[in-house]
C-alpha positions as CSV (number, residue, x, y, z in Angstrom):
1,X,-10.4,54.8,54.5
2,X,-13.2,56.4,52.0
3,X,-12.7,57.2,48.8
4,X,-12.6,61.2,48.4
5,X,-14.1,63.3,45.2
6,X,-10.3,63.5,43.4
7,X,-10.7,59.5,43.7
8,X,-13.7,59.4,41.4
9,X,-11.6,60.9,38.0
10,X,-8.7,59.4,39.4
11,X,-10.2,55.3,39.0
12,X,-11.9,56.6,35.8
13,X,-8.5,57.7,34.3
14,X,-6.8,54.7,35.5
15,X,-10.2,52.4,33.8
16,X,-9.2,54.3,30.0
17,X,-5.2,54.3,31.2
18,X,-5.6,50.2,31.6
19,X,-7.8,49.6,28.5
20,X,-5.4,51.0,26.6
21,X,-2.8,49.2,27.9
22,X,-4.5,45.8,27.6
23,X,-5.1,46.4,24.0
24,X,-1.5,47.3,23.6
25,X,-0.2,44.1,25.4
26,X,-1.7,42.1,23.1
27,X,-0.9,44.1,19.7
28,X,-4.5,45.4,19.0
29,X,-5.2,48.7,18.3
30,X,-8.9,50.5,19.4
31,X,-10.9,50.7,16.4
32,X,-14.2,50.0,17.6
33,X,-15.3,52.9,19.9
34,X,-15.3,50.4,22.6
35,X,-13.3,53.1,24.7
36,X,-16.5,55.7,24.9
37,X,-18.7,53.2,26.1
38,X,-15.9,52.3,28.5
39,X,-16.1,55.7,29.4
40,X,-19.7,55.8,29.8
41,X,-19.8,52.1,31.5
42,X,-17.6,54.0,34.3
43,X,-19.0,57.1,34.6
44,X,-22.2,55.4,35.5
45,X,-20.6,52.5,38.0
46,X,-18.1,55.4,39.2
47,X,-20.5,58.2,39.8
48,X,-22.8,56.1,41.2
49,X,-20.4,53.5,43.6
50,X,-20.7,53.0,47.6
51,X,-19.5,56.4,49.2
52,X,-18.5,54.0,51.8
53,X,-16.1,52.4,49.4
54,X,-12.0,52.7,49.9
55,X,-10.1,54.0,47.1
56,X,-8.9,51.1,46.4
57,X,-12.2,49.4,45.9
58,X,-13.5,51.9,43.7
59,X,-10.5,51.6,41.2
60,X,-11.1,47.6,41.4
61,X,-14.1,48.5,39.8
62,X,-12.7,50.7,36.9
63,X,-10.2,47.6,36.4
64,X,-12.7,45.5,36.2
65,X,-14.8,47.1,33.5
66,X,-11.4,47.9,31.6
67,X,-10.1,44.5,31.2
68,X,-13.4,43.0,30.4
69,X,-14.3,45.5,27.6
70,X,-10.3,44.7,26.6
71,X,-10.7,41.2,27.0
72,X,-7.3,41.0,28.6
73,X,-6.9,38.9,32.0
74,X,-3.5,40.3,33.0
75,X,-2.4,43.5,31.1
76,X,0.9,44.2,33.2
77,X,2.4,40.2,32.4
78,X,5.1,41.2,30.7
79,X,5.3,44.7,32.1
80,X,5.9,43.2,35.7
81,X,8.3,41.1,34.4
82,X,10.8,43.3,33.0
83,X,10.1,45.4,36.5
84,X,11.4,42.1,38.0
85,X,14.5,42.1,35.9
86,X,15.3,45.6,36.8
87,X,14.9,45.3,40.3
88,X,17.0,42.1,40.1
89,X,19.6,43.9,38.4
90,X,20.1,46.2,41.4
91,X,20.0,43.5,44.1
92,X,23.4,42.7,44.4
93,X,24.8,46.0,45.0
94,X,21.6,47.1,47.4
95,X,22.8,43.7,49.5
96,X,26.5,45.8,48.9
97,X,25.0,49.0,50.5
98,X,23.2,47.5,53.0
99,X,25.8,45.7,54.5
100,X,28.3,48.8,54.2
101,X,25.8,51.2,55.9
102,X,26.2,52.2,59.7
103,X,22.5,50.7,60.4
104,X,22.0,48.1,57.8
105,X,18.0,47.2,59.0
106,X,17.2,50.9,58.8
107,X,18.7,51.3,55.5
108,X,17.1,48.2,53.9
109,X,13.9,49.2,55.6
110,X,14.0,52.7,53.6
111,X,15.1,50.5,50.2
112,X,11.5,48.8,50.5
113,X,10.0,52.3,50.9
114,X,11.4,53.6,47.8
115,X,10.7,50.1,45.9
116,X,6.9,51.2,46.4
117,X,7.7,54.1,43.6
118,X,6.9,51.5,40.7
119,X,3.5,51.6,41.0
120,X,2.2,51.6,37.3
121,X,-1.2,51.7,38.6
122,X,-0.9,55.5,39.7
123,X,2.7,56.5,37.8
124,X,3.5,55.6,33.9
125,X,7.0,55.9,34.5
126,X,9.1,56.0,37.9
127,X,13.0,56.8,38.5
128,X,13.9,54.2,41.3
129,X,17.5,55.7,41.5
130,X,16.5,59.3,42.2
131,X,13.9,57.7,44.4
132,X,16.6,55.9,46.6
133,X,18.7,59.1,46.9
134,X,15.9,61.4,48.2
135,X,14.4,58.9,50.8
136,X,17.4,57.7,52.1
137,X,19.1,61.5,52.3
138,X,15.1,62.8,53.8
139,X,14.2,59.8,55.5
140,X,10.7,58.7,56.4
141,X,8.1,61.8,57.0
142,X,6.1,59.8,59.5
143,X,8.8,57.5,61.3
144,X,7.8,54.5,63.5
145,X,10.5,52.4,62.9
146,X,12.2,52.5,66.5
147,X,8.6,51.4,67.5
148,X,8.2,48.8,64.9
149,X,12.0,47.7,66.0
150,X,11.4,47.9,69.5
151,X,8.2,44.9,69.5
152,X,11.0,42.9,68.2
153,X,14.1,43.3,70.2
154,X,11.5,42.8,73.2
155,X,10.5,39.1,71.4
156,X,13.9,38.7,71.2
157,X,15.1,39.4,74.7
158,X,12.8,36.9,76.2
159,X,13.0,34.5,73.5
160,X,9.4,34.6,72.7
161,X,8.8,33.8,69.0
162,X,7.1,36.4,67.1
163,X,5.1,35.9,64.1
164,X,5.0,38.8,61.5
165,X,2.9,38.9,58.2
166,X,4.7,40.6,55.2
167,X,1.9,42.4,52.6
168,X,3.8,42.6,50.0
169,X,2.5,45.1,46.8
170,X,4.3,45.4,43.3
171,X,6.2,43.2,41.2
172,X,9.7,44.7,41.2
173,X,9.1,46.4,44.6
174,X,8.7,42.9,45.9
175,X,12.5,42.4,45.7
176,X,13.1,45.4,47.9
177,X,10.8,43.7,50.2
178,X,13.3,40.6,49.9
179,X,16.1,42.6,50.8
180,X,14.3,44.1,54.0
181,X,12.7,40.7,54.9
182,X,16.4,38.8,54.4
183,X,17.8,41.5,57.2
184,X,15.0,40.8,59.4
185,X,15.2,37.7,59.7
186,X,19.7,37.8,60.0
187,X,19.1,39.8,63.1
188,X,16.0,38.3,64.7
189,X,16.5,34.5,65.4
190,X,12.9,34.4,67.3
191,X,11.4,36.4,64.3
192,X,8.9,34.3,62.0
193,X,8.0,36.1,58.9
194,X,5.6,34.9,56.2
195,X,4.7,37.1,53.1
196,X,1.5,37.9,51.3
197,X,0.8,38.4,47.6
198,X,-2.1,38.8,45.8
199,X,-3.9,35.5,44.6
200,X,-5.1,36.9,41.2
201,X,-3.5,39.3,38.5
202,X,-4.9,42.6,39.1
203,X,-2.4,46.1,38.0
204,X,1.2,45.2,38.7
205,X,0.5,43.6,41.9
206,X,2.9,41.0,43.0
207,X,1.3,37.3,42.9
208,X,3.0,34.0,43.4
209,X,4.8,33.9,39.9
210,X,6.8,37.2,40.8
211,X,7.1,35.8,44.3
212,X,8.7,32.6,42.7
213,X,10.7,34.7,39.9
214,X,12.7,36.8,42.5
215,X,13.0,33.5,44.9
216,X,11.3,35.0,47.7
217,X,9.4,31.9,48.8
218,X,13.2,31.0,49.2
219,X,13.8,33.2,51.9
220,X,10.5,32.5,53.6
221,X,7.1,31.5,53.3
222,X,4.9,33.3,50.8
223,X,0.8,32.9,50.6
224,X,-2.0,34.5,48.2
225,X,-3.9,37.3,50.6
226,X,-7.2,37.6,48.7
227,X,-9.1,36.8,45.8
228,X,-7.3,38.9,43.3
229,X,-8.7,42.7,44.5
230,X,-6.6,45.7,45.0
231,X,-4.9,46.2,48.7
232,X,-5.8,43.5,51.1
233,X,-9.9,43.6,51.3
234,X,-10.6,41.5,53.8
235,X,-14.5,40.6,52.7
236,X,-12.9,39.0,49.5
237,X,-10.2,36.8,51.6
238,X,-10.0,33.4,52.5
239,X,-11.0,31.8,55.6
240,X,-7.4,30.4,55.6
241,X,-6.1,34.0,55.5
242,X,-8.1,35.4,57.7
243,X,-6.8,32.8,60.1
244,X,-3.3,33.7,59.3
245,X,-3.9,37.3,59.4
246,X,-5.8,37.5,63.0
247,X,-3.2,35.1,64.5
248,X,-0.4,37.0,63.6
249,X,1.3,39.6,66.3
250,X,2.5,42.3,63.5
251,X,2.0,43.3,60.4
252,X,4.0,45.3,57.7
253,X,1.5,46.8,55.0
254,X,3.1,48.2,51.9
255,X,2.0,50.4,49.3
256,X,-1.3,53.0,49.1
257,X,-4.0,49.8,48.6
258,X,-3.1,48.1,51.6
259,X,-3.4,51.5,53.6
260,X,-6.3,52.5,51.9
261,X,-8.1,49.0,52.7
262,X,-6.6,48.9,56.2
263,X,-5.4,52.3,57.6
264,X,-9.3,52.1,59.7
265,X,-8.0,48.7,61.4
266,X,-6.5,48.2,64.8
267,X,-4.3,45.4,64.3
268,X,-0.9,45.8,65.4
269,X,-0.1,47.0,61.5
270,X,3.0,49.4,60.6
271,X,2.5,50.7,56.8
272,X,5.5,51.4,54.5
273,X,4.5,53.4,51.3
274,X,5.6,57.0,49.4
275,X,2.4,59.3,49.0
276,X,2.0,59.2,45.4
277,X,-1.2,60.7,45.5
278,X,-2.6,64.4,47.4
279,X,-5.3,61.9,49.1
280,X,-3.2,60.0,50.4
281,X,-0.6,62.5,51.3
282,X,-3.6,64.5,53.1
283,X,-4.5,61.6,54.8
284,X,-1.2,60.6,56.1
285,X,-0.4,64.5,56.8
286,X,2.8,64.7,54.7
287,X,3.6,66.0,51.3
288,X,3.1,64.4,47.6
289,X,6.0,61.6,47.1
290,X,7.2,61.6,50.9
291,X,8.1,57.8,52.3
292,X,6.3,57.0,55.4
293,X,7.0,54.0,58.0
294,X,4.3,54.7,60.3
295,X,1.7,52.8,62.6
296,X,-1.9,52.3,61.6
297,X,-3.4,56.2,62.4
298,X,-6.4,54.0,63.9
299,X,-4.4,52.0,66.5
300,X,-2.5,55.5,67.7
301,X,-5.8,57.0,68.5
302,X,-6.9,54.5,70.5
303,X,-3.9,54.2,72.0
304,X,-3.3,58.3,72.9
């Protein structure tokens, strides 16, 4: 999808919001005026940027120019680790509730939903409990999961093997993913799942080291998606993902970058993700905060 005019303050808030958190994460304290010609250094690569551009791309930019002028690689290091911890802290008795409810898969399906609320690249602050009671009590606005269910009991019934690519987003949300991935893959025998995390440090995404910290390569296999940009941009990937990705028969895509880099492809892609934005919301027809598990909006108009 294209960036829309809310997006252009949006990724120049989040530029100042990650400067200031770089300089925090290392103890240092803006003394310089470095943040005005921040500012200005965005407001011309901002105003100016591709109109073609997704969302995601043009906040990539913004992070870019923050952590430069900061001088800070990986601002959320620490940050993603204690969002680790706390999500690990709850994994025990989410594996308790899963198994207790009526239609465990469902369940652990809406659980990686709401671990999409830590987002620290759109939200400061997040409530994952209250989260998990409104989306499991409202369910999902936009609901494709007997669809998404049904390509796999068919697999199943003929014994076919199916392969399905994992995107996973944020650190912390990623062990939500675990718990959805670890259900899959008890009820599915034929089901071959292999997850994706980002290959560089960029916002709180999940990368390899939160993949390892939570054991998830454990579970199953885990590989780097791109070359460290927000969402899964597919000019900036490897040939050995592209591979992967094009040979695989389904996709899950979490969080509001992947859809915003690949809500306009056909692949046979099923996006999990609250709206945290009105964009967003707009473009997925639901309102602000809503959890959606729906099929790639470009694949269902072809399809209808």
């Amino acid at each position: 999808m294209k960036y829309q005019k809310p997006c252009i303050e949006c990724a120049k808030r989040q530029g100042i919001r990650v400067y200031n958190l770089a300089l925090e994460s290392i103890g240092a304290i803006e003394t310089n005026g470095k943040v005005h010609e921040l500012q200005q250094e965005l407001n011309r690569e901002i105003d100016t940027a591709d109109p073609l551009l997704s969302p995601a791309a043009l906040s990539q930019i913004a992070i870019r120019s923050a952590t430069r002028y900061a001088a800070v690689d990986d601002p959320f290091r620490e940050i993603k680790k204690k969002t680790n911890a706390l999500a690990l802290s709850l994994y025990s008795r989410m594996k308790e509730r899963i198994a207790q409810n009526e239609n465990p898969l469902y369940f652990a399906c809406q659980l990686a939903a709401c671990g999409n609320i830590i987002d620290l690249g759109i939200q400061e602050d997040f409530d994952i409990h209250a989260t998990i009671a409104k989306v499991t009590a409202e369910g999902f606005q936009r609901n494709d999961f007997e669809e998404f269910l049904h390509i796999l009991q068919q697999a199943e019934k003929k014994s076919v093997n199916i392969r399905l690519l994992y995107l996973c987003d944020n650190a912390g949300e990623i062990v939500f993913d675990r718990l959805f991935i670890e259900e899959l893959l008890s009820r599915f025998p034929h089901l071959h799942i292999t997850a994706a995390v980002n290959h560089g440090p960029v916002l709180n995404d999940a990368t390899m080291a939160d993949a390892v910290e939570i054991e998830l390569d454990k579970i199953t296999p885990v590989i780097h998606n791109n070359n460290g940009e927000l969402g899964t941009a597919l000019s900036a990937a490897s040939p050995e993902f592209l591979a992967f990705y094009h040979a695989t028969d389904v996709i899950v895509s979490k969080g509001q970058a992947n859809y915003e880099t690949l809500s306009h492809r056909d692949e046979n892609i099923f996006f999990i993700l609250k709206a945290k934005c009105e964009v967003i919301a707009n473009s997925l027809g639901v309102k602000l905060y809503d959890a959606v598990m729906t099929r790639s909006p470009y694949r269902l108009a072809k399809t209808n």
